[in-house]
C-alpha positions, 0 to 999 in steps of 0.5 A: 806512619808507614809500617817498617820493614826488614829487608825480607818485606817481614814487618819489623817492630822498630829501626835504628837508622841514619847512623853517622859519624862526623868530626867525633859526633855520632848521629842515628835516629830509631823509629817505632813501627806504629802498627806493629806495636799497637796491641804491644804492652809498655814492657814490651815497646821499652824492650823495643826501645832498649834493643834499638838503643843498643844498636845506636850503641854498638855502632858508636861503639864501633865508631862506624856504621858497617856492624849492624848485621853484626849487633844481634850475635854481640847483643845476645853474648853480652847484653842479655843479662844487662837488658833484663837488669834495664828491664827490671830496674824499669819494672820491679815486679815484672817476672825474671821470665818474662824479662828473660823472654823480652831480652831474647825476642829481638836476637832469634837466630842468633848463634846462642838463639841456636843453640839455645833453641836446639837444647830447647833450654834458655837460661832465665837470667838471674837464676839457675832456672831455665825454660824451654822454647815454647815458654819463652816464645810464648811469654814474648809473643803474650807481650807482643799482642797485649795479653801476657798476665799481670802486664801494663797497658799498651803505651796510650796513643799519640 
């Protein structure tokens, strides 16, 4: 499968794309980038699934396909706390930190990211805890590449 890319050329993790809506019936596929996620651990390729799955969302919730640039400012507003509520009914014993992380990767740059990242205090969802930027980037890249402590394997290979 051929790796996917975002429009600056920077490889992406995953897409959701041929989004059409036709006579009351919503279509879109989402594809995984292979490659990129080849080290990734299974927490980390389902919030992959998750955060393309909201998108599909969003935009059938708007019932058109000319939001997606605007989905990561609504995700991170309004679907963080249920992201790590999904990933957690999904993987009991996987860390309200790591959750956090996971549900924040996809939505950098966002104006919560921001800000987050300016105050270097991220929130770890479901409790009064917070965590600075290097803990939360570091907990989300250790998921990326497979060595985040007390993880599941990476999804076995087709």
């Amino acid at each position: 499968m051929p790796e996917l890319f975002d429009k600056n050329g920077k490889p992406v993790n995953g897409k959701t794309t041929g989004y059409n809506y036709n006579a009351g019936i919503f279509t879109c596929s989402i594809i995984l980038n292979e490659s990129a996620l080849s080290n990734a651990i299974q927490e980390y390729t389902v919030a992959t699934i998750i955060h393309e799955s909201l998108h599909a969302y969003l935009q059938y919730k708007a019932g058109n396909t000319l939001q997606h640039g605007q989905n990561h400012e609504e995700i991170s507003k309004d679907y963080i706390v249920p992201f790590v509520n999904i990933m957690k009914s999904i993987y009991p014993d996987l860390d309200l930190k790591d959750a956090t992380a996971l549900a924040w990767g996809g939505v950098q740059g966002t104006s919560l990211w921001n800000e987050s990242y300016k105050n270097n205090s991220f929130k770890i969802v479901g409790t009064t805890e917070v965590m600075d930027f290097s803990t939360i980037k570091g907990l989300d890249n250790a998921h990326y590449y497979g060595i985040a402590d007390n993880s599941t394997p990476p999804c076995p290979k087709k």
